[in-house]
N, C-alpha and C positions, 0 to 999 in steps of 0.2 A: 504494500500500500504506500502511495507516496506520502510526504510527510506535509505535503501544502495542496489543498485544494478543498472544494465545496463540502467532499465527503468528511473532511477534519472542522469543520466550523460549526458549532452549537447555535453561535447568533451571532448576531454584528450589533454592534450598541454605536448610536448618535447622535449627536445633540442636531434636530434640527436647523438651531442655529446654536454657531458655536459661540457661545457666550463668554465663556472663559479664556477663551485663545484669541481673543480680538476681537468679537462679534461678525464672526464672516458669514456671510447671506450667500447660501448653496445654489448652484448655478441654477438657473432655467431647467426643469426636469431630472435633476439628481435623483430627489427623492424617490419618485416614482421610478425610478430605471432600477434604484437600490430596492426599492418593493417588486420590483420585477427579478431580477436577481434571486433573490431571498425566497423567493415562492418556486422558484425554477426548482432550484436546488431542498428544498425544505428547511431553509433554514429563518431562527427568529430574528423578525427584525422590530429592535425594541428604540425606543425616543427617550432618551432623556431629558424630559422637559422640565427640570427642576428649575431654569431661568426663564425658558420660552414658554412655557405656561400659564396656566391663568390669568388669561387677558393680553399677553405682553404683547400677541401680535395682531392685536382684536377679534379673538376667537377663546372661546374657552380652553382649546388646546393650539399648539403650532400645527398637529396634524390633521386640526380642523383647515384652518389657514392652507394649506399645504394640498390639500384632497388626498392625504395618502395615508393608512390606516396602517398603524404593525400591529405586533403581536402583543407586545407588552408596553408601557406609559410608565417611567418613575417620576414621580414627583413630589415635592417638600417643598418648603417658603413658604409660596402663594396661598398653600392650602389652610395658613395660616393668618396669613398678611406678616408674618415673620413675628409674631407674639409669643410663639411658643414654637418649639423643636416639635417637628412632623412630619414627614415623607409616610408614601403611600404607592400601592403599583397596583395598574386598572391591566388585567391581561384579557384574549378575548375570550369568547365562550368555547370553542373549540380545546385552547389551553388549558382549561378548567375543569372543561370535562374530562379528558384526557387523565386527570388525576381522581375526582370524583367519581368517577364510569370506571373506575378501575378496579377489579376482581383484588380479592381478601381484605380480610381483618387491619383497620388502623390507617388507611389512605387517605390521607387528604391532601387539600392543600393548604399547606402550614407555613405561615407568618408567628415565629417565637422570638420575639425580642425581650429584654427587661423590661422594656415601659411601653408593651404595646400596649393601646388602648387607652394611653393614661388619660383620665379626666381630665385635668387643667388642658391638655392640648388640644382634645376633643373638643371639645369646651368654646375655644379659641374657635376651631376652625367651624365651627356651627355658625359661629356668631358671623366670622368671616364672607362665611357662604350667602348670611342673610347679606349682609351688606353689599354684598358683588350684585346678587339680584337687585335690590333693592335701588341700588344706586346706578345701574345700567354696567360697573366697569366694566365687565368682560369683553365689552366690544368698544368699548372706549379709543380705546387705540384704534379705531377703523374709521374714527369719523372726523372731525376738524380739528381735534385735538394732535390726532397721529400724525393730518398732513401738517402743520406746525412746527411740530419738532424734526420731520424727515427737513422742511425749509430751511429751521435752525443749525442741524447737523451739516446742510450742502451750503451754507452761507459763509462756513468757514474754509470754506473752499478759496485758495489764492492767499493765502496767510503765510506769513514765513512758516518755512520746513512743514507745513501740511501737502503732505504725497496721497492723500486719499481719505474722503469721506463716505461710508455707506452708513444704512438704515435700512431697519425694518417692524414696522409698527412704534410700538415705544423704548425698540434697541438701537444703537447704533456707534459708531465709535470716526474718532479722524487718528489717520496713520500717520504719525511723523519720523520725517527723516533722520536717523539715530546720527548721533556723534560719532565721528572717527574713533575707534577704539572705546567706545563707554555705550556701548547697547543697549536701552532701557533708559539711558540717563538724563534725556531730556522731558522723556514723558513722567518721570518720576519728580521731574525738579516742576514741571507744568501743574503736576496734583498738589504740589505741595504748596505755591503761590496761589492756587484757586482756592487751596483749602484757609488757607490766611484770611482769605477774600471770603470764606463764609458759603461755598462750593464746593460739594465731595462730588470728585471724576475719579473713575476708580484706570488708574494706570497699569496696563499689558505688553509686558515687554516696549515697543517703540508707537503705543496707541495707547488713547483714552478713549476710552470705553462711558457711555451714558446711560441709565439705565431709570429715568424719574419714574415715583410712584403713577399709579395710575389715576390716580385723584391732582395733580398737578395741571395746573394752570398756566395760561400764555405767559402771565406776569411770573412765573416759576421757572419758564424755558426762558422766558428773557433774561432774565438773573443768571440763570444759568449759562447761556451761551457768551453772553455780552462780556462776563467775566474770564472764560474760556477763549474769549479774540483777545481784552485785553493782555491776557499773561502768551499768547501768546506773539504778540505784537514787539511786546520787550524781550523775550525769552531771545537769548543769544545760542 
């Protein structure tokens, strides 16, 4: 048996968008070609949508947004509003059965953690959920609120050492040009002048990354960005 190929692969794990490596927005029909793939071969294709989730890209999931369905969903934070530690995994019916429908004594499908279940989190994310419906966010980022911030994030387009802005819904980040020999180090000294400034941009190697709540306002993304041209206007 070779030691690389379809028949060695259990599942492929991905973050829709990748959140934590820069925020990169997956090409034109990825998704879907990796759900094509994945189902050729049987193999799971699981999202992890612990940041592109709940709401972020005006959809209750990314793989709402996306039209492309896996097998398994992780997700934590949002399911909270980040009040309390919680992650959770939605897999689909087939997967489920697969373990329930299964002959002898003691099968299930079993989630054992220390604090699964705990109330205070519980608790939180109830409350949470009301509030999402209640208040409309989960699609929030789809409507004039989302195109604002994609305007804000491509405004800073032409700014010293900005080499690239994308977005997508209420994510998005600009990529700056690193220092000869100190990689990271401009984007790091940009977070730390915004944060003086009374603005947290969370810095990714030679990017910052933006990620405002979803209850934020024009006058939030103005603050936000305006502060983000100024430092980097002076930023040497």
């Amino acid at each position: 048996m070779p030691l690389h190929g379809a028949e060695n692969i259990a599942a492929v794990i991905v973050e829709p968008v990748a959140g934590a490596g820069g925020v990169l927005v997956p090409p034109r029909g990825y998704l879907e070609r990796l759900r094509e793939i994945c189902t050729r071969h049987g193999i799971l294709l699981v999202f992890d949508e612990v940041i592109c989730g709940f709401g972020r890209l005006g959809k209750p999931f990314a793989a709402q947004h996306f039209g492309v369905q896996p097998d398994l969903i992780t997700f934590a934070k949002g399911i909270t509003s980040g009040a309390a530690p919680l992650g959770g995994v939605l897999v689909r019916d087939a997967l489920y059965e697969a373990f329930m429908a299964s002959p002898g004594a003691g099968v299930e499908f079993f989630h054992g953690y220390t604090y699964s279940g705990h109330p205070l989190a519980c608790a939180a994310a109830l409350g949470a959920l009301d509030t999402y419906a209640e208040e409309g966010l989960l699609t929030r980022a789809a409507g004039e609120i989302g195109s604002y911030f994609e305007d804000g994030v491509h405004a800073l387009k032409g700014l010293p050492n900005v080499i690239d802005c994308r977005n997508l819904g209420l994510i998005g980040a600009v990529e700056l040009a690193p220092r000869s020999g100190a990689p990271g180090a401009r984007a790091f000294e940009a977070f730390e002048k915004c944060w003086d400034r009374g603005v947290f941009v969370r810095p990714i190697g030679d990017a910052l990354a933006f990620c405002p709540p979803l209850i934020a306002e024009k006058k939030h993304l103005d603050q936000m960005f305006g502060v983000v041209a100024e430092v980097l206007r002076a930023l040497g």
